[in-house]
Structure formats: C-alpha cells, structure tokens
N, C-alpha and C positions, 0 to 999 in steps of 0.2 A: 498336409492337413487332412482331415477326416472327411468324408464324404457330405458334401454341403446339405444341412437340412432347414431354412430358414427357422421351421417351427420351434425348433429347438435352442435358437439362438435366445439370449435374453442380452437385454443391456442396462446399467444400473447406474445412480451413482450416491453417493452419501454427503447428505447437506446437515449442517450443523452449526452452532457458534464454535467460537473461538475456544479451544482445551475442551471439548467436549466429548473429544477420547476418537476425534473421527480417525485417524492416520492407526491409533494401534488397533482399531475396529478393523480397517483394511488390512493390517498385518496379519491379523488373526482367522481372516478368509481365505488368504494367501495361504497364510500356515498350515491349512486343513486343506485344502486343493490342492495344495503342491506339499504333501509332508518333508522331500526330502529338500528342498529351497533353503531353507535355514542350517545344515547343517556344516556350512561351510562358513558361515556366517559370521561376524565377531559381535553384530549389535541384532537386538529383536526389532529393530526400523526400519521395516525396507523400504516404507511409499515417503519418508520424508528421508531424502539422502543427505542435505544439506548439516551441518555442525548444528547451523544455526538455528532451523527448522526443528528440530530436536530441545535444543534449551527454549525456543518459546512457545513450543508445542502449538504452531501452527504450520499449513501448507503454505509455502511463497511458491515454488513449481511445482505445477502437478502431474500427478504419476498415471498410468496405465497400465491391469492387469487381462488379461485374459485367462479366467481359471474352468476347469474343466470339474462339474457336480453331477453324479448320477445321469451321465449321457446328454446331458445340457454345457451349451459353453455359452459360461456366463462372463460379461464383456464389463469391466470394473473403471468408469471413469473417472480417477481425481477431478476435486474442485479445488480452489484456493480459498485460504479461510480467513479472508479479513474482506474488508467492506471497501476496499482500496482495490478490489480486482472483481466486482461484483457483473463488472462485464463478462470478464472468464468465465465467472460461474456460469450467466448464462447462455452462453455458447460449449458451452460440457454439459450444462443440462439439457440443451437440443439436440444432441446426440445420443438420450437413451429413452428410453419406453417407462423408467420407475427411478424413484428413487426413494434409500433409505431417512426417511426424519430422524434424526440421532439427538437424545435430549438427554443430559447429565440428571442424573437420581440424586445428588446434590444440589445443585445449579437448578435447576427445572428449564424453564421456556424463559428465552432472553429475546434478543430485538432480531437479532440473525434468525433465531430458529422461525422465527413470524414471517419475517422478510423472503428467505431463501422459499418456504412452506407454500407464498404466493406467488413466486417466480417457479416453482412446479408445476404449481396446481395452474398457471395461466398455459403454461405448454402443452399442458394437457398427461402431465405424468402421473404414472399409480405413485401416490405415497404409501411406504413404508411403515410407521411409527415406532420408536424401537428406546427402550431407556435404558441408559447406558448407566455403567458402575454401580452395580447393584450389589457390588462387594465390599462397599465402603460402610463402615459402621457409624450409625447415630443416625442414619437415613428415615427418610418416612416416605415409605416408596409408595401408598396407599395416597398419600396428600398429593405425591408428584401426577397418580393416575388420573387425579380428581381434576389437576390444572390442564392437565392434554383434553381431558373430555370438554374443562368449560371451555379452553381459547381453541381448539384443533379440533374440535369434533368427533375424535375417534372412543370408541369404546372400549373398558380395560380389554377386553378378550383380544381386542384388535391389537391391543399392544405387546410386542415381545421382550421380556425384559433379559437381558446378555451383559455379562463382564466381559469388556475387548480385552481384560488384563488376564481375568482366568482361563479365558476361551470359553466359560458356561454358556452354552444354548445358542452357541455361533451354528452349531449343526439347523440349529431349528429356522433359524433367519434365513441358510441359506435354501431349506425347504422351501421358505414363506418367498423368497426371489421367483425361485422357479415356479409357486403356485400362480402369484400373482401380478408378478410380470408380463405384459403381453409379449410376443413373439413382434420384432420387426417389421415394417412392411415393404415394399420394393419389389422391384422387377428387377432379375436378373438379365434380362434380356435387351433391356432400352440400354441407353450410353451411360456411361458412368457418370456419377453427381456423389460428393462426398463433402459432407465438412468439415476444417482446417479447426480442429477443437485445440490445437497446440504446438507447438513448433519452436525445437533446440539444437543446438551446433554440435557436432559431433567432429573430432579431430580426423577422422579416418572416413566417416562419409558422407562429410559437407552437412549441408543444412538437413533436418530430418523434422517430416511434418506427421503429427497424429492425426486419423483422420475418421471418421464415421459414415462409413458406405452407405447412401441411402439408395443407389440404382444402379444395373450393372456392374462389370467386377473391373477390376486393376490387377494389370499381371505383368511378371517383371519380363516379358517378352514386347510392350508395347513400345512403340519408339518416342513418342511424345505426349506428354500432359502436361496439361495447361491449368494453369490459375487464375480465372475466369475476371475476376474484379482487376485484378492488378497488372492484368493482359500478360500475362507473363509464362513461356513454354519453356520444357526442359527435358531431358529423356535421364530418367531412372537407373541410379545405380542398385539397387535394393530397393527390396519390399517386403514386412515380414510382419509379425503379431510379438506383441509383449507377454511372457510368460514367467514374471512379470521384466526379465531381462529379454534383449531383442533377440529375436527367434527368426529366419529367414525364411520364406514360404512361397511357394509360384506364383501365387494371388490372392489379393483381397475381394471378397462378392456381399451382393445386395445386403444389409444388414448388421454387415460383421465390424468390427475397429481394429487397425492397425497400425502402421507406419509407411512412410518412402521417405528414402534417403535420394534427397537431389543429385548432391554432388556440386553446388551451386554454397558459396562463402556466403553471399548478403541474407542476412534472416527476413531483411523488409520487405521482400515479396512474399513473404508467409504469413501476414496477418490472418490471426484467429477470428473466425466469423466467412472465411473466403471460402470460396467453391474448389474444389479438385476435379478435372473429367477428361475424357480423352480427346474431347469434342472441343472444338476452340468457341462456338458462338451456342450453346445449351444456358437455358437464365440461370440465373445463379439461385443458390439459397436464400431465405431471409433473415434478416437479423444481423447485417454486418456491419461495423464501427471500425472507424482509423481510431484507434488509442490516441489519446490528447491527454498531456502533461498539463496536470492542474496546480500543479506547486512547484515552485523554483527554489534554487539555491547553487553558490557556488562555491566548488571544492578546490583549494589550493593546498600542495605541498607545505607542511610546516618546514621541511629543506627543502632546497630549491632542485637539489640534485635529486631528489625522487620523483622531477617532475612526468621523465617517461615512464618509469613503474606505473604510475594513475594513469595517464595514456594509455599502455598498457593492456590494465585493470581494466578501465571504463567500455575499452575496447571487446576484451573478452567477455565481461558482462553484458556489455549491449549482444553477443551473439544467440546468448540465453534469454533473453530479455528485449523485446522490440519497441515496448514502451516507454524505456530508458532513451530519455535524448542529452545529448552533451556536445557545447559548440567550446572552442577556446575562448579565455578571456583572460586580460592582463587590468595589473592592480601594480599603481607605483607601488604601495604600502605592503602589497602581499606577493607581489610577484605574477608569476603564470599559472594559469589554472584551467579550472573547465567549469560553467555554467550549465546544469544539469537539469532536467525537468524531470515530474515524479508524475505518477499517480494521485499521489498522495502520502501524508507522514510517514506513515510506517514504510509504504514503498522507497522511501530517501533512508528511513533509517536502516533498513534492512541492506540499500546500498553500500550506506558512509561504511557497515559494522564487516561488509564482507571486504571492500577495500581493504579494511585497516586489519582484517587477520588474516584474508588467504594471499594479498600480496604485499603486507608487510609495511603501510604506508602510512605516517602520521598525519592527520589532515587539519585542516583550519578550515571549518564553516560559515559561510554566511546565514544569517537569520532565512526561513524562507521564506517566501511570496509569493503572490497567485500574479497571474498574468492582468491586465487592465484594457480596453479597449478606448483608445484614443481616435474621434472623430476632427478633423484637424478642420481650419476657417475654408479652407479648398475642395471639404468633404471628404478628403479620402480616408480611412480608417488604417488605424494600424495599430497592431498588437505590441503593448508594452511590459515586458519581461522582470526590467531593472530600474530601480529610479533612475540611475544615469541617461536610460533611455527617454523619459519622460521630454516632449519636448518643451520652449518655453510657454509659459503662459497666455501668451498674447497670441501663437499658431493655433492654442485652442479652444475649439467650439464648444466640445463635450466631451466628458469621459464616462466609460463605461464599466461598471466593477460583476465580475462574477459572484453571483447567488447559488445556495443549494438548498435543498428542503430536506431539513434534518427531522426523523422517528425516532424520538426518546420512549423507551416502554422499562415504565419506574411501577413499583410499588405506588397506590397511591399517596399515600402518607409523605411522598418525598414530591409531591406534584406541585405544590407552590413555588418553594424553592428555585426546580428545575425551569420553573417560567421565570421566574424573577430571573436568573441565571440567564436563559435566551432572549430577555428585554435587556438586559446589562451590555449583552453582545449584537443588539440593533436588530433583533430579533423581532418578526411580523406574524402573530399569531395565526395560525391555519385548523386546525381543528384536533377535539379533545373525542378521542375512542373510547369508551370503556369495552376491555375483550370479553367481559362475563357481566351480566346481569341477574346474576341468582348468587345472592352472597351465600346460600344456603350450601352451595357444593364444594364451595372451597372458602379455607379461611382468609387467603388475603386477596386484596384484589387490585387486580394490575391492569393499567390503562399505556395507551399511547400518544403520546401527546405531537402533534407537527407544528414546526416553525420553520419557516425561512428567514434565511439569513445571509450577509456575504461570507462568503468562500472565507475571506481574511480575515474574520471572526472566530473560525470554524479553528485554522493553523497555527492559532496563538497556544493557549493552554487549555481550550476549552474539553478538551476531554477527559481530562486531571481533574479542572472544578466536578464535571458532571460526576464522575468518582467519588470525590469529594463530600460534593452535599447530601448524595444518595447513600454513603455508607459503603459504596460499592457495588451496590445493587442495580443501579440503572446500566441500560447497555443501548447502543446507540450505531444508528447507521444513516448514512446520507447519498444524494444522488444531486448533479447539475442540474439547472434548469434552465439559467440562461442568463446574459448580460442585461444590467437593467442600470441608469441616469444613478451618478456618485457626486459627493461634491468634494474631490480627492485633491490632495495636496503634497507637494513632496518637501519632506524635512531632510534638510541637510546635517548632518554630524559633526561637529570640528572636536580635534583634539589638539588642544595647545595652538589653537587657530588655525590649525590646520584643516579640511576637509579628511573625512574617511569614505570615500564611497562605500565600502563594506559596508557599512552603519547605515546608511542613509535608506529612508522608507517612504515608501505612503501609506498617506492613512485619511480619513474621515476628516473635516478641516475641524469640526465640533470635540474631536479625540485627541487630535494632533498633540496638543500642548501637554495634555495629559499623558499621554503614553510618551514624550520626548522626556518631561520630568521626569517618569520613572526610567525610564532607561539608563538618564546621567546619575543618577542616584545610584545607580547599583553596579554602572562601571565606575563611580568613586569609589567601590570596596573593591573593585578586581582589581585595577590599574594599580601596579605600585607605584611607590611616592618615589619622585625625583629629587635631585639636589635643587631642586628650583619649582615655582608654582604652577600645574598644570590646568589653566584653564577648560572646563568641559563646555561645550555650547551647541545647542541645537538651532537652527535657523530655518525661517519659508521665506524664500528670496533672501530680502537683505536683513529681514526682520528676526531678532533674536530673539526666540522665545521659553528657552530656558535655558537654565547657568548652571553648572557645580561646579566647583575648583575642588584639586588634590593638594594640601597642603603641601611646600618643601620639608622633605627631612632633613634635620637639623644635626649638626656636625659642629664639635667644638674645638675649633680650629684653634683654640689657646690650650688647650689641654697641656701638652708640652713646653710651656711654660713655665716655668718656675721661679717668682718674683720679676722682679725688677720693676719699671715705671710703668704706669699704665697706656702710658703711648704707644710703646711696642706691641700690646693688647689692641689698640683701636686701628694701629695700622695692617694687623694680617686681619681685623675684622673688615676694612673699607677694602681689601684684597681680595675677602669672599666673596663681598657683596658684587662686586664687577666680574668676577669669577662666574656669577649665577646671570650678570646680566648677561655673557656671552652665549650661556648656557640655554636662557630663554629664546635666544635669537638662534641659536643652528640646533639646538639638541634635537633629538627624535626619540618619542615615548614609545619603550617598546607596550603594544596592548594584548594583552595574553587572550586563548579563545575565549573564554568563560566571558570575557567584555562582548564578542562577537553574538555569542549564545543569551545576553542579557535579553536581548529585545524578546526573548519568547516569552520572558517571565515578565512582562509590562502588559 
C-alpha cells in the first residue's frame, strides 16, 4: 500500500430506492478508477455478482470497492437495497464520512430515498444529491430538480446530474467526493477498533469480515483479534483491501476499509454491527443488533430424495448469510424439511429462488408467519413460531402479536385509499406529513402518511394492494416496534377430515372465519377432483367454522355396455358407489403447492 495519509482518505456510500440505478452508478466508478477491471470481464456488473441480483436490479450482498482518484483513495461501501436489510444499511452507513443521495430522473423521491436520506443525516454524513438517468427520454428533469429542493433541501446547483449507463459526469461526482467528503478521524496510535460492516465465507479462507478502521491499524503480523461483543478470538489468515477483488496487504490503519479472513467455518461470530480490535476488553462500537427473523416458513423437498441437496443449499447459504435461520421439521403429509426464519418477504423470496436454481431443488412452501409471544397461566413466556406450536387454550394467559410502523409516501391523490387500505389491515393511525408546503414549487404533492400495524398484516398481500390502489406510485418501508396484547386463535385445516398442519394458521379471532372461507374457496379450484367427495374444513378447537367440498368426478362405469337389462347397469353402478366408499375411508388427496400458497391471497 501507498504511504498512509489519513487526509486523503475519503469514505462513501450510495443510498438509494430500489432500481434507481445504485449498483450500475458503482460500476461506472469502478470502471473510471480501475480502467483496465473490466477487460477481462464477460458482464458490465461487477458490485451485484449474484444472477439474481442482476434480473431484480437490487443489492441482496453488498459489495466493497477501494478505488484510487487523483491521489485520494476513496473507500466504496455497498448498502443492500431493500427495506428487509435496513439494519445493514445502517451499519455500512457508519462506516463512512458521506454519502451519495442517488434519485431516478424518472421515478423522482420515493419512501427509501426519504428514509435512507434520514438515517445519514442522523449519523451525521455529508449528503451527496445526485439524479440518476438523465439519458432516458420524455424526462422532465427541471420538475425532478424542483421535488429535491421542496422534500430534501438542496439546491439545483447542488445537484449533479450523471447517467450510471453512459458514464456522463461520473468524473464530476467523483470530483464532488473528494471536494466534500470529509477525511476520516482516528488515531493511528490508540489499539485498534473497527466495524464488522459485513461478513462472507470464502472456500479457501474461512470466514471473511469487512471492516471500517476507526483507530489503530491491523497487520497480518498480529497473533490475536478479538470480536469484542461475541467474545470471540482468532489469529488471521490474511488481510487485505478490495480493489474491487481481494487484494492482500501488510495492514489495515485508522480510517481505511478492508478485509481479514479468519480461517474460522462459523459466520455467527461475525455479526455486522460487532467491534474488531487487538485488545480483548476496549468498548465496543455503537449501534449493534443480533439480526432476528421476522417471518417464518417451511421448505420441504417436493422429492423426498433431494432432501440433503436443501440441507446442503440451506447450509451454504446460511454461510453468506447470518440472518438465515433454519431448524429441521417433519410433516406426515410432506415429509422432512427445514423451518426457516427470514427478515422479511423478499429476504425468503430471494432464499426459496436461489435454492431452486443454484442447487437445483424443487420445493413446497408453507404460507409464512411471524413469530407470537405466548405468556402461559405459570407466567413464563415463550416464542411461538408455528401453529402446531401454539399451546392449548386453557395453559394460556396472553398472547402477544408483533407490530411495525409502516411510512407509505403516496402522491396525495391516492391518500384516502392507502388509509382505507391500512384500516382494512387493523391498522392504528399515527400521523399524516405533508413534505412540501408551497404547492407553487412543484406540481404534485407528496405526503407521508404512518400506521401501525401487525407484522401479519403486513406478510399477507399488502404490498401488492398498496401497488394496486396507487397505480404504482406509492412505495413503502417499515420497521418493528414491538409485541403488544392479540386476541389470536389458531385455525385448524382438514382436507378430507384429515388435519394439514401446513395449512394451519393464526389469525385475529374477529378475521379467522373470514380468511378460513377464503382460503377453502380457492384450494377448491387448485385441489383436483377425486373419484370421491373431498370434503374442505377449517376448525377452532372442535368448532367448524367453514366448509367447501370438491365435488367427485364422475366416471361412466356403464359406458361399455352395450344393451341388455337394466340390472346389469344398476349392479356395476351399486359397485361404484362402494368402490368410492372405500375410497373416502383410506384415499389420500394429493394437494398441489398452489393450495399451500393460497393462504397469501386471503
């Protein structure tokens, strides 16, 4: 490495919504810092490596450049771009001195750009302001200027406007880094303190932590470092800087971002938010969270012999991934599996989608679920995952359902709606923003509106509806808050009188009925029809509280007949009919996923 000069260091990162061009903006900083990086190349994506990262044009794992501009080395931290990893973001955004605002010249300001813009400004980062795809036609990039001034404050001059696709005026931004980025602070000389902003498995050198030096250096000579929160030591196999592939280097010092590869299999000692130092007892950083799984679901093999492939799968991923949990669970009806906890939707979807193409596994899902706090007649409390878990009635005292406080920022025009919308979903009104009060500066005018709500409002459909009624216009982001008194009840499933634990939920006791109706309603169009009648039935306790039946399909057992008396006719018919009652007494209905996946549409 080059002769340390803190002043020269900068460190950045770029916050944005969702497709707002953040990942090909960092490509195209790369691509002028490093000219020759790309030539070897087959795709222009280098900070999103993932397939799948790529088709939804979002961050799931974030990347780390260190790129070198006019005698500055400026220090590139990815964020993740969805509202499901909103912790990540801010612990990568503690780790730099500025960050770029990135706002589509299409799209304009949506709920992230607001959201992320106040989780800067509360750390105390230089904002950027920057409007992205100014090369797209039919724009009115004059209107876009007019909504950053009234909801964000900045002034057009203050904003720089750059195609991440053409590369136009990416020189000028990375000017505007080094202008107004402040330099680092830290002592080179106190013990080392660094933060744990990321951390992925590496086949060849165990677990590997990304880290942001805030004091003292880290050199691949030292014999122990310690992970302060999770009390956990280990002596360094490497240590080296992202350029933007890994780079090997004697040491990392006060201000700078790089790597150490442990040499250590388990990633759970590398919680993002954790201190790094040489020192065993130095206080840690602030700002640290254990990741907790807000949504459940469980993945079983559609064959039963792919069941270690998912083992496997679930296995490798969780090494990338620390917030992934997954315990085993068995299902007469489905077999062996694994009950998995998420972040949140997209964090399970992004799971099921990488199972089923990088290891090749067909899967059957359960509906998901948020976890429930159960206070039992004995007092003691315990976390309830599954309806099976639920215990009986009469052990309890109280349950407890998780709440979050959701920021819709709609056009106003779509504002009634979107509350009708969070009343429909048990939604407790919290308060109405208007972001601009001079309708004079801009033509429309966009508000924020908060509700709370339970978490299992939230995992149904309700981001579809919000879509929906807005036109597509609203965009939306939520955070926990905390468990608060439910009056929850668990519905049982039968198919053919049978019990489906798969199926089985909770819900609201005021909803129950309602959301049980629509469910059996719409696994009568997925189930097919048997030679016999398949009764549908939902139940609380012993109480049935809604019904469909699948009619039998009908088979004309006399077909091959050709005359004779009609007795011969009524006796293979009294033959069917006994035929079916055997049928009703052992068959087994097979139920395809799409019955599984009904419950989301209820």
């Amino acid at each position: 490495m080059k002769n340390y000069e803190r002043e020269k260091i900068r460190n950045f990162s770029i916050i944005a919504h969702i497709d707002h061009g953040k990942s090909t903006l960092a490509d195209r900083l790369i691509e002028i810092t490093y000219k020759d990086f790309f030539r070897d190349k087959d795709t222009s994506r280098v900070m999103d490596t993932l397939e799948i990262e790529q088709e939804k044009g979002i961050t799931i794992k974030l990347q780390v450049a260190n790129m070198l501009w006019k005698g500055y080395q400026l220090n590139f931290i990815d964020t993740p771009g969805h509202v499901d990893f909103s912790y990540e973001v801010s612990r990568s955004l503690a780790g730099c001195e500025s960050a770029i605002l990135l706002i589509d010249a299409h799209q304009g300001i949506q709920a992230q750009t607001i959201s992320n813009a106040q989780k800067a400004d509360e750390l105390g980062l230089e904002l950027i302001p920057v409007l992205n795809k100014i090369d797209l036609p039919n724009i009115n990039i004059q209107e876009k200027l007019k909504e950053i001034k009234a909801y964000l404050g900045f002034d057009e001059e203050k904003v720089i406007q750059v195609s991440a696709k053409t590369g136009k005026n990416i020189d000028t931004l990375l000017n505007r880094i080094v202008e107004t980025t402040p330099p680092p602070k830290g002592d080179i000389n106190k013990p080392a303190k660094g933060l744990i902003f990321d951390s992925f498995y590496d086949e060849h050198k165990g677990v590997v932590i990304s880290t942001r030096l805030f004091d003292g250096k880290l050199t691949k000579n030292d014999t122990n470092f310690h992970i302060i929160r999770k009390q956990k030591t280990f002596k360094p196999t490497e240590i080296g800087i992202f350029t933007p592939n890994m780079k090997p280097t004697d040491e990392i010092r006060a201000g700078e971002v790089g790597y150490v590869a442990t040499g250590l299999k388990d990633i759970r000692y590398f919680t993002v938010g954790d201190t790094i130092s040489t020192k065993p007892n130095i206080s840690p950083l602030p700002g640290y969270k254990i990741p907790k799984p807000n949504v459940f679901a469980t993945f079983f093999p559609s064959d039963a012999s792919d069941y270690e492939n998912l083992k496997n799968g679930l296995n490798k991923l969780n090494l990338n991934d620390a917030s992934l949990t997954f315990t085993e669970q068995k299902s007469n009806l489905l077999g062996a599996g694994f009950r998995c906890g998420f972040l949140g939707l997209l964090h399970m979807e992004i799971t099921q989608e990488r199972l089923e193409r990088e290891y090749d596994i067909d899967l059957v899902i359960t509906a998901p679920n948020v976890a429930y706090k159960v206070i039992l007649h004995s007092k003691e409390e315990i976390l309830i995952e599954t309806p099976q878990d639920m215990p009986g009635p009469t052990q309890i005292e109280e349950i407890l359902e998780p709440w979050v406080r959701i920021k819709l920022f709609t056009p106003q025009e779509y504002m009634g709606k979107l509350m009708d919308l969070c009343k429909q979903k048990r939604g407790e009104f919290v308060d109405t923003i208007f972001l601009n009060t001079d309708d004079n500066i801009i033509q429309q005018q966009f508000l924020r509106i908060e509700y709370d709500m339970p978490l299992a409002s939230l995992i149904s459909n309700f981001f579809d509806n919000i879509k929906n009624v807005s036109q597509g216009y609203a965009s939306m982001e939520y955070e926990f808050i905390d468990y608060f008194p439910g009056d929850i009840v668990k519905v049982t499933v039968l198919v053919n009188k049978e019990e489906i634990p798969a199926l089985n939920f909770l819900e609201v006791k005021e909803e129950a009925q309602s959301k049980a109706s629509k469910l059996l309603s719409i696994m009568k169009e997925t189930i097919p029809k048997q030679q016999f009648q398949v009764p549908l039935q939902a139940a609380i306790g012993g109480k049935i509280i809604a019904r469909e039946d699948i009619k039998a399909v009908k088979k004309d057992v006399t077909a091959k007949l050709y005359g004779g008396d009609y007795s011969r006719k009524r006796k293979l018919l009294e033959k069917q009919k006994k035929g079916k009652k055997r049928l009703r007494q052992v068959g087994r209905v097979n139920i395809p996923q799409e019955a599984f996946l009904a419950i989301l549409k209820t």
